[in-house]
Steps between C-alpha positions, in 0.01 A plus 500: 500500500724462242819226405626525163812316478375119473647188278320247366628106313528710214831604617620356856213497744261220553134596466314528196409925501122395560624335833701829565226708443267276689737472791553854513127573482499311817749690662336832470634662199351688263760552228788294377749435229623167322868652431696147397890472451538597160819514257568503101449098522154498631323863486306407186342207683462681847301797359267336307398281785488766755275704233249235422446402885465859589249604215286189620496564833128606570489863602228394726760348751586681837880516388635655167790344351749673335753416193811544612899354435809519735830539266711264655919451467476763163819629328510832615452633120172242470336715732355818303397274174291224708339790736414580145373220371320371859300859478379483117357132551291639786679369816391783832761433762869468395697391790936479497618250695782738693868426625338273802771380767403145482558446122757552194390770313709725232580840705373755340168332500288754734676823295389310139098426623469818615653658187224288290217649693327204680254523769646325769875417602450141700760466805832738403693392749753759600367767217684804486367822553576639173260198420248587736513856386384411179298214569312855706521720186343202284199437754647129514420309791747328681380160690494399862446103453395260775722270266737265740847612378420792292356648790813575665553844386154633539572728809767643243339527245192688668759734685628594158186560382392712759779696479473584146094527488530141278169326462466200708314132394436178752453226297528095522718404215286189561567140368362266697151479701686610821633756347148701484461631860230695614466915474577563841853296499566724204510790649679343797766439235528892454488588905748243541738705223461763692222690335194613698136478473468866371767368241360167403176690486640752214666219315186367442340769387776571254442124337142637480525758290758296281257290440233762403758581196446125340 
């Protein structure tokens, strides 16, 4: 079982990532990503730290942790250059924090992130379909979040995505301890979107073989 959008204190969660990883070890998870809030003011700490904690962490442990960075409130012309820059320093999983409902954030957003070629679109919102048609010819996933508030469009965002063959993610976009809830919940998130088990079932596989490629 996988979760890969996660944040840590070294942007605005509250664990340190060895409590994250330990936590989600718990849980029943197998794979995850640290993918902090990251900007032009703070990306030179952030990846660093992320780095270092994830080369350390013994490869012995039942969960792999992977290096990974959400671009958060970007100028849409930032976006290309730091997907750049966040790929040559060695970060895995580059997330774009989308045009969610529940915050400000420049419009234009989803359109720019998917332009730069990251991994994973965090809660769009109302995305367009001209967005979800390329966020489908990119391989791009776009997220189903069992966030409170950015999890108000998920049943449109997976009808979108079905519609257009899109690739699907459920993830936590977890900051706080009670954030991290179990596997099954998860996927309770996705029925509850509107997806079925067949669905949910495919999804996963998908984030498998994603995760082959790193």
């Amino acid at each position: 079982m996988y979760n890969l959008h996660t944040h840590s204190l070294l942007s605005d969660g509250c664990l340190l990532p060895s409590e994250i990883a330990v936590r989600y070890a718990a849980a029943g998870y197998k794979v995850i990503a640290i993918t902090d809030h990251v900007d032009y003011s703070n990306i030179d700490q952030v990846i660093p730290a992320i780095l270092k904690f994830t080369r350390n962490w013994p490869k012995e442990s039942t969960i792999k942790v992977l290096p990974g960075v959400e671009l958060t409130h970007l100028p849409l012309g930032q976006f290309e250059s730091m997907v750049k820059h966040c790929r040559k320093k060695g970060i895995k999983v580059i997330i774009g924090h989308g045009e969610t409902t529940v915050e400000p954030v420049f419009q234009g957003t989803n359109r720019a992130a998917l332009e730069a070629d990251i991994d994973i679109l965090a809660h769009p919102g109302w995305i367009s379909d001209a967005d979800v048609k390329l966020a489908q010819s990119r391989g791009i996933f776009l997220e189903i979040t069992s966030r409170h508030g950015h999890n108000a469009t998920n049943s449109f965002v997976a009808k979108r995505a079905m519609k257009f063959g899109a690739k699907l993610i459920l993830n936590h976009d977890s900051h706080n301890p009670e954030d991290i809830i179990s596997p099954a919940l998860l996927k309770k998130v996705g029925l509850k979107a509107g997806l079925t088990a067949s669905q949910i079932a495919s999804i996963y596989k998908d984030i498998a073989k994603f995760l082959k490629k790193l």
